[in-house]
N, C-alpha and C positions, 0 to 999 in steps of 0.2 A: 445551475446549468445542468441540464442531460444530453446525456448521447445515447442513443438508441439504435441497436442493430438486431434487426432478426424482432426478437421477444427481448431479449435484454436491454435494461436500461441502465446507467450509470448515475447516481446522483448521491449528492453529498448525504451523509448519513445522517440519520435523526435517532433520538435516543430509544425510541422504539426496536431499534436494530440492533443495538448491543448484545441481548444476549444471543444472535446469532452470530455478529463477529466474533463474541470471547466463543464459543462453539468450532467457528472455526480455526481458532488458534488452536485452541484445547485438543481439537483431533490430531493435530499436526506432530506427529513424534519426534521427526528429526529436528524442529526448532529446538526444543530443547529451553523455552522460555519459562515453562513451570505453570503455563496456562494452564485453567481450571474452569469449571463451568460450576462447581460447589458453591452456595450459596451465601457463606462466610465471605469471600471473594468479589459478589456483587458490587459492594460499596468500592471498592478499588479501579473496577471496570466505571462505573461510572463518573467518578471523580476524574479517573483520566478523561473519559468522554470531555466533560463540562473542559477540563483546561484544553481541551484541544477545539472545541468550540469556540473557546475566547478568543484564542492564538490568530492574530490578523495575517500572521504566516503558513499558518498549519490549518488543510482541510482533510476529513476523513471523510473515506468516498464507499459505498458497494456499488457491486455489480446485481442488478434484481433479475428473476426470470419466473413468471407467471407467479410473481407475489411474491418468490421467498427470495431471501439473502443466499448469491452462494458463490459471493468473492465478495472484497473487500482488499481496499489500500489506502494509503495514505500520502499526502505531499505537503510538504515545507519548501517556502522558498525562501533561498538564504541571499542576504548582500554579503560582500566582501571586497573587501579594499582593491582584490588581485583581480585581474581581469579588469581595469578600469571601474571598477563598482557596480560592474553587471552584474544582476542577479545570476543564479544559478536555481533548480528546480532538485530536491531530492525527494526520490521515491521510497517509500519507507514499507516493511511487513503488505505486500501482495502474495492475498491467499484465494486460492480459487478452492470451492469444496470436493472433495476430492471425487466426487462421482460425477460431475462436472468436470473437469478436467481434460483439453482433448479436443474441445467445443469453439475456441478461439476466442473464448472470455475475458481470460487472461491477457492474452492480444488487445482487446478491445480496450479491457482498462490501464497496459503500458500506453497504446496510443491517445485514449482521453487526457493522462496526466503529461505526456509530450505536449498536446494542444494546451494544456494550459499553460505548459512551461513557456510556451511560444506567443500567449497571448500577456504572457507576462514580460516579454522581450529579456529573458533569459538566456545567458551563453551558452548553459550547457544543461542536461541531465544527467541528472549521477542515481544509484544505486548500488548496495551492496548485497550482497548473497553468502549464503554460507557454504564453505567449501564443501562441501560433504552434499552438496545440489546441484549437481553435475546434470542432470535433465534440466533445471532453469538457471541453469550457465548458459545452455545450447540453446532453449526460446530463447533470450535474452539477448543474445548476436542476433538469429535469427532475423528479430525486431532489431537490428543496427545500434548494439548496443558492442561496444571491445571492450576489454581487459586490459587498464592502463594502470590502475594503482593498484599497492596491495595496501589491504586495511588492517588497521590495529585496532583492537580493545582491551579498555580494563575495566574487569566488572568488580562494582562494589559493594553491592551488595547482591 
C-alpha cells in the first residue's frame, strides 16, 4: 500500500533502501543508537531488514521524494490480553532526513501509520520519543498524540 502526497510517496521498504535508512540513522546524533554506515556493519543492517520482513507483525516503511529515501519508520502491531484483546499499533524509529525536515513528511508518515493502525481496528497508537526531543515531542501533539506514560528501559547490550 502507498500514500502519496505532493511528490512523496510512502511504501513499505524493500532491501534496496537500506543503506539509506542505516544513512539516516547514522546522521542522527542525539539518538545515540551507535548507528553506522561503515561497511563491517552491513550484514547487521540487513539481517535486521530480513527479520523484520518475516515479522507478520512488523512493517518497515519510507517516505520517497523524486527517487530518494528521506524518511523512514517503522510499525508493529501488538495483541494484548488488556483492552479486551484489541490490537494496539506501535510506531517505532521515525526519521525524516534532516534537510527535509520542515516539509510535512514527517506528518505524512505519523498519519500513514495511524491508517493502518485504523485499518487494523486497533485501540490505540503508541510511540515513544527520547526525552532530550523536545521539537518532536511538540509535532507529536501537534499530530494528537499526549503524554500519558513514562517509559522505561534497560539496555543490555
Amino acid at each position: 500500500m502507498s500514500l502519496t502526497n505532493a511528490a512523496v510517496t510512502i511504501r513499505e521498504a524493500e532491501i534496496g533502501d537500506v543503506p539509506a535508512i542505516v544513512s539516516l540513522f547514522a546522521a542522527d546524533e542525539m539518538g545515540g543508537h551507535g548507528d553506522t554506515t561503515a561497511p563491517e556493519a552491513a550484514g547487521d543492517y540487513l539481517a535486521a531488514f530480513e527479520r523484520i520482513r518475516q515479522s507478520p507483525n512488523d512493517t518497515l516503511f519510507v517516505a520517497e521524494l523524486d527517487g530518494e529515501v528521506v524518511g523512514t519508520f517503522q510499525t508493529t502491531i501488538i495483541t494484548s490480553m488488556s483492552g479486551r484483546g484489541a490490537p494496539s499499533l506501535t510506531i517505532e524509529a521515525v526519521q525524516t532526513r534532516e534537510d527535509m525536515r520542515g516539509r510535512g513528511i514527517g506528518a505524512l508518515m505519523v498519519r500513514h501509520a495511524v491508517e493502518r493502525a485504523e485499518e487494523a481496528g486497533a485501540r490505540l497508537v503508541q510511540l515513544t520519543s527520547n526525552n532530550a526531543r523536545q521539537r518532536a515531542h511538540r509535532f507529536y501533539e501537534r499530530l494528537g498524540f499526549a503524554k500519558s506514560h513514562a517509559g522505561f528501559k534497560m539496555k543490555l547490550k
